[in-house]
MARVOBA-120539 format. One record per residue (C-alpha): x, y, z. Coordinates in steps of 0.5 Angstrom, whole numbers, plus 2048, in hexadecimal, padded with zeros to 3 digits. Layout:
% MARVOBA-120539
XYZ ...
//
This chain:
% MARVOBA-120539
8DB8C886B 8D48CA86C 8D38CA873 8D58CA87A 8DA8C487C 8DD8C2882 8E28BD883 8E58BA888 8EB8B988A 8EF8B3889 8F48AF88E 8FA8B0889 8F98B788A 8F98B9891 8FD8BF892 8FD8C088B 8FC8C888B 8F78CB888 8F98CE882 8FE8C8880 8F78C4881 8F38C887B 8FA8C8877 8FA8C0877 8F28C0876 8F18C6871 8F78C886E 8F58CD869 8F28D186F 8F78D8870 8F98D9877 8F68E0876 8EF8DC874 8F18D887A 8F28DE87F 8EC8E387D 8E88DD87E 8EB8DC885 8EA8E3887 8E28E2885 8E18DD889 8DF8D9883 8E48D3885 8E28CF88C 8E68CB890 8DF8C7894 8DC8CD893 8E28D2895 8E58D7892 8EC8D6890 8F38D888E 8F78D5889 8FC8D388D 8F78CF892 8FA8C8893 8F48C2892 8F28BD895 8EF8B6893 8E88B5893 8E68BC892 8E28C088D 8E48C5888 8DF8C9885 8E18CA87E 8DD8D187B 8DB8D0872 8E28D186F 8E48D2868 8E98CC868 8E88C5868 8EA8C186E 8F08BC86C 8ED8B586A 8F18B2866 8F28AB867 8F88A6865 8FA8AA85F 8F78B185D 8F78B0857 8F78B8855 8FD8B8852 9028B484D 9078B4852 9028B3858 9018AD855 9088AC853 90A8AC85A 9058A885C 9088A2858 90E8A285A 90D8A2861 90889C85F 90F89985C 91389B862 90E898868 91189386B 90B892872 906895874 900896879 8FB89B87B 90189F87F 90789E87B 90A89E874 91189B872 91589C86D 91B89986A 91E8A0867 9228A0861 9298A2860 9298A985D 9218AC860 9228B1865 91F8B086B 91E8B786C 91F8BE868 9258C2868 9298C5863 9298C185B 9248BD85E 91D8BD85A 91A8B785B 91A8B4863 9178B0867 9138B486B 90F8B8865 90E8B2862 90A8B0869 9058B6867 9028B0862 9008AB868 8FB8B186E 8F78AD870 8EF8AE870 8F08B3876 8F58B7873 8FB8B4875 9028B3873 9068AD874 90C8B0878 9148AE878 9178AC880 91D8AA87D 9228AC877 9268A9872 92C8AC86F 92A8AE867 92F8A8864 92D8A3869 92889E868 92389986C 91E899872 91B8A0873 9158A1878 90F8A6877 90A8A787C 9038A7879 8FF8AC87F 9028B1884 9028AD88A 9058A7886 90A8AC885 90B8AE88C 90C8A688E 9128A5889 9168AB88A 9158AA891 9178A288F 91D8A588C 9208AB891 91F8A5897 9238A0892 91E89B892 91F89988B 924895888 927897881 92B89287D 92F894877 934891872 93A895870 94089286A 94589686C 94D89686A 95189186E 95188D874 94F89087A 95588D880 94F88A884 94A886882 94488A886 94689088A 94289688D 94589D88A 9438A388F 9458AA88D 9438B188D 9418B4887 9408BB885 93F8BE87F 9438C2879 9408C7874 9468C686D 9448C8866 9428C1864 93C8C386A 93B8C0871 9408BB873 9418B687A 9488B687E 94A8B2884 94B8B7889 94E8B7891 94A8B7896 9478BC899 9488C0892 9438C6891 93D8C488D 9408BB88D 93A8B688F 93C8B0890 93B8AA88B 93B8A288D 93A89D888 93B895888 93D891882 93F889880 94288787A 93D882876 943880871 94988286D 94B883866 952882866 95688686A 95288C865 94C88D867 94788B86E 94088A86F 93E88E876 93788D87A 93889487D 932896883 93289E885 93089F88C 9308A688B 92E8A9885 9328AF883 9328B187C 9388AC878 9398A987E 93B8A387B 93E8A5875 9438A987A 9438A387E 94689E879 94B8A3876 94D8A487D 94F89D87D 95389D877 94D899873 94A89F86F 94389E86D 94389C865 9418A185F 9408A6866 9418AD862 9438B0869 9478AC86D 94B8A7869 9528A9868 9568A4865 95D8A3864 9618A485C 96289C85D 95B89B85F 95689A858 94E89A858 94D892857 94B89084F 94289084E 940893855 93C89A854 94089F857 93A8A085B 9398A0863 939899864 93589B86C 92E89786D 928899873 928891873 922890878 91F89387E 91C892884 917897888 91189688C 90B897889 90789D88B 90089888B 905892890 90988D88E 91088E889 911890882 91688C87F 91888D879 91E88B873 91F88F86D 92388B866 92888E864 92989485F 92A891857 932895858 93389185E 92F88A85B 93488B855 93A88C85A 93888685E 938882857 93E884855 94188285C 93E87C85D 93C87E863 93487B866 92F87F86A 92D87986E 935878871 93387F875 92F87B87B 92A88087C 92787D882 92E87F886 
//
């Protein structure tokens, strides 16, 4: 940069505070960097002096003195890195919707949302790929467990992301998910409701059902209906969380009796029980669809196909995705 710049703030930034706005825009600028030039008050807010944690409003002017750094301008892909690039593609194949506010994807079976212990690879690394010319990065406002598939949002700007966990957090939103699980629930549709809380063991974090009023328990609410049986072995649920507590719906069948197939935590089969023949032992659980306001007006409503362990179960099972009545 050879000059003087000024800037002004966005409306997706509002409230962003200072320090986090030259993070988005110049990432390779230190905070020791950042904070000498603070001090010298060669960084202005409409001709103020600021701190790092002064909180911006839209509209307003940042001077940006000469900086040994670029700013952040990439645009769909940054192409700075195999990888980059990589990441890029996927997520090209993994789009399902988008708009100037939101990106949809259908997530597969097995990619991390987020980092953790063993993960390498996750979702919102992969996001890196696709800041936009501002320098922003898309952001998650919802989860998916790692071995679950199907529809995952991701807002594009910081004022889309604030509508949509507002949306989520309100339960304004409607998530459908379809589950093969062992057995025949004793209803044909139910709402299950219990209290959750949860466990640390050697095979890591874990869910239990607990009692009311238990220490650290949230309450879990879930809705389901059977779509179709095979035989008496196995069920095709359409299941709805209307909370959103982590395995909710993983506990929730096993809490029924009708654990999730391929589940690795929360199926446990008796010795008379045997995995059937040709279906992958895989989580059988999909984000079908959601339904969620867009942050620019109106509904986004979108549908997920199933993953290609699922699409061959349902082959083998005969079972047909159009009997699933989605309109209901």
């Amino acid at each position: 940069m050879a000059a003087v710049e000024q800037k002004t703030v966005d409306t997706g930034e509002a409230e962003m505070r200072l320090d986090r706005w030259f993070k988005v825009h110049y990432p390779g600028l230190g905070f020791g960097h950042l904070q000498k030039l603070l001090r010298s008050g060669q960084i202005r807010i409409d001709g103020s002096r600021a701190k790092s944690d002064t909180r911006l409003q839209a509209g307003q002017t940042v001077r940006v003195p000469p900086l040994p750094v670029d700013s952040k301008a990439e645009g769909h892909l940054t192409g700075k890195s195999i990888r980059g690039r990589e990441d890029g593609d996927v997520l090209s194949q993994m789009l399902l919707y988008e708009d100037p506010k939101v990106f949809v994807f259908n997530k597969p079976a097995g990619l991390a949302v987020q980092g953790g212990s063993g993960v390498n690879r996750h979702v919102d690394d992969m996001l890196e790929a696709w800041r936009n010319k501002k320098g922003e990065k898309p952001r998650l406002v919802h989860r998916l467990d790692r071995d679950t598939s199907g529809v995952l949002v991701v807002a594009r700007t910081r004022g889309a992301a604030q509508a949509l966990t507002a949306a989520f957090r309100e339960r304004e939103t409607k998530k459908t998910y379809w589950a093969l699980v062992k057995g025949i629930p004793r209803k044909r549709e139910d709402k299950i409701t219990t209290w959750l809380v949860k466990e640390t063991t050697p095979d890591g974090d874990r869910m239990r059902v607990a009692q009311h009023g238990e220490p650290d328990s949230d309450h879990a609410v879930s809705y389901y209906r059977v779509i179709e049986s095979a035989g008496q072995v196995l069920t095709w649920l359409e299941m709805e969380p209307y909370t959103g507590r982590t395995h909710q719906l993983r506990v929730h069948a096993a809490h029924i009796g009708c654990p999730i197939i391929g589940d690795p935590k929360y199926f446990e089969a008796d010795t008379n029980w045997s995995f059937p023949g040709g279906i992958q032992n895989r989580l059988h659980l999909h984000a079908r669809r959601i339904r969620v306001p867009n942050p620019s007006g109106g509904i986004i409503d979108v549908t997920a196909p199933l993953p290609p362990h699922m699409v061959q179960t349902w082959n083998l099972l005969g079972l047909d995705e159009n009997d699933a009545d989605e309109d209901n």
